[in-house]
PATI-969005 format. One record per atom (N, C-alpha, C, O): x, y, z. Coordinates in pm, whole numbers, plus 50000, padded with zeros to 5 digits. Layout:
BEGIN
XYZ/...
# end
This chain:
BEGIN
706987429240657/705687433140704/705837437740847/706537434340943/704787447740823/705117451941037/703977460541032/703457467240943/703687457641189/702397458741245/702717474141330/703817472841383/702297484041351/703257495341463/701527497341570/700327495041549/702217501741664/701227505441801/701847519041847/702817524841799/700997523141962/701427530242032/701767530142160/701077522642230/702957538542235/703027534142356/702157543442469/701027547342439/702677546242584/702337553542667/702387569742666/701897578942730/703217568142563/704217585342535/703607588842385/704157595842300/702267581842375/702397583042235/703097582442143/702917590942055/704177572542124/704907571942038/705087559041970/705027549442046/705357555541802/704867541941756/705937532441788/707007536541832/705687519141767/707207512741792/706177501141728/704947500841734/706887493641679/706817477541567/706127467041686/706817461041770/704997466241678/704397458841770/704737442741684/704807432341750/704867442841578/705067426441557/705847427741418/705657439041373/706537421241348/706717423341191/707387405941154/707727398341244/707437403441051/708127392840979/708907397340851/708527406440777/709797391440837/710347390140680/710087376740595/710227365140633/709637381940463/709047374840372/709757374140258/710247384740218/710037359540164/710717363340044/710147368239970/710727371239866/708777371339984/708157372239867/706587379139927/706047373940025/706027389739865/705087393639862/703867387839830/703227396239767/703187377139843/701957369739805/700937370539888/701027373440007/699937368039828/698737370239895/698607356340034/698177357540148/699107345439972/699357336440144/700097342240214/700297337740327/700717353540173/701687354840280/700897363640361/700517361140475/700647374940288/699807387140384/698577383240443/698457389940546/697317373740423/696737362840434/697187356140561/696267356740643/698227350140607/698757347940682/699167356540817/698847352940930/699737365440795/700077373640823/698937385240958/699017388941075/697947386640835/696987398140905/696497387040961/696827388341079/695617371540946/695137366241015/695917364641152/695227366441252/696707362741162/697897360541267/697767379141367/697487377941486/697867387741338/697617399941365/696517403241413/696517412041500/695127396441367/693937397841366/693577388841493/692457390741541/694367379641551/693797367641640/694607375241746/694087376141857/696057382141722/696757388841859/695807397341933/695237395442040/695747410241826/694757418141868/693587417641910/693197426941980/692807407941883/691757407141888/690637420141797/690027428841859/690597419141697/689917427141634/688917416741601/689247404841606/687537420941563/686457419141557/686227413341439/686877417841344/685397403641415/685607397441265/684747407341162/683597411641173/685527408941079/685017420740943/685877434040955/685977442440865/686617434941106/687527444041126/686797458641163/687467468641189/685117458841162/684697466841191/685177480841311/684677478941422/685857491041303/686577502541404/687777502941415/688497509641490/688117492041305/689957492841277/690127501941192/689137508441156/691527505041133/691957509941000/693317504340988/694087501141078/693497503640827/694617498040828/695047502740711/694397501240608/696477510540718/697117522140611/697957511740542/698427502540609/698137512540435/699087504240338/699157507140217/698207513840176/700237503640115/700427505139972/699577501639925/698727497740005/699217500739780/698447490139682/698807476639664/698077468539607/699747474439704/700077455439649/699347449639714/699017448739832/698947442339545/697857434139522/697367420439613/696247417839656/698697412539625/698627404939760/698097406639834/697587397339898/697877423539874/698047426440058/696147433140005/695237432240087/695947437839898/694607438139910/693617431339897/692567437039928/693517417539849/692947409339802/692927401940020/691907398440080/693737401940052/693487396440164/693117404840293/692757399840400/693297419840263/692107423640335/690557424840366/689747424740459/690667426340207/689167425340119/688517410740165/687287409340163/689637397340216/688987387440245/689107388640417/688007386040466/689797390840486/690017393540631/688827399340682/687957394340752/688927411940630/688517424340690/687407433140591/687447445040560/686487423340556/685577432940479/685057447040502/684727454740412/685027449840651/684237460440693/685237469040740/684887478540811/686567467140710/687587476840794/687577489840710/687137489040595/687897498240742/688367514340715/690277509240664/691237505540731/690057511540521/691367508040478/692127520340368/691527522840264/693217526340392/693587539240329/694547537240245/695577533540302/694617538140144/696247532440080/696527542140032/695857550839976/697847540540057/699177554940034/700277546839928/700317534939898/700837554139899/702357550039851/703297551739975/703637563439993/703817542140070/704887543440182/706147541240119/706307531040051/707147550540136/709057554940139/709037550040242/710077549340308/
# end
């Protein structure tokens, strides 16, 4: 999992990430809450966005995180 930002030069770099054995919804759950308290984003996630695959894990715990966020899912290579 990894979080990316931007710098000064506009350019992205891995503002936070973990390795996980396993894809579960505690994990990502974990995860974005942990992300969500760094940043300080707003509860419901309202003026965020957050780009990601479909796994199921990772949507079920946005859907609980971040009800109100702007969320786009792609297939990421």
């Amino acid at each position: 999992m990894c979080a990316l930002d931007w710098d000064t030069n506009n350019q992205r770099y891995p503002a936070t990430w973990k390795w996980l054995r396993r894809r579960l919804e505690y994990s990502w759950t974990w995860f974005l809450g942990l992300l969500q308290k760094d940043l300080q984003v707003s509860i419901g996630g309202r003026g965020w966005v957050i780009v990601s695959d479909q796994q199921k894990g990772l949507l079920n715990a946005v859907a609980m995180l971040f009800p109100d966020i702007e969320h786009i899912m792609r297939h990421i290579f």
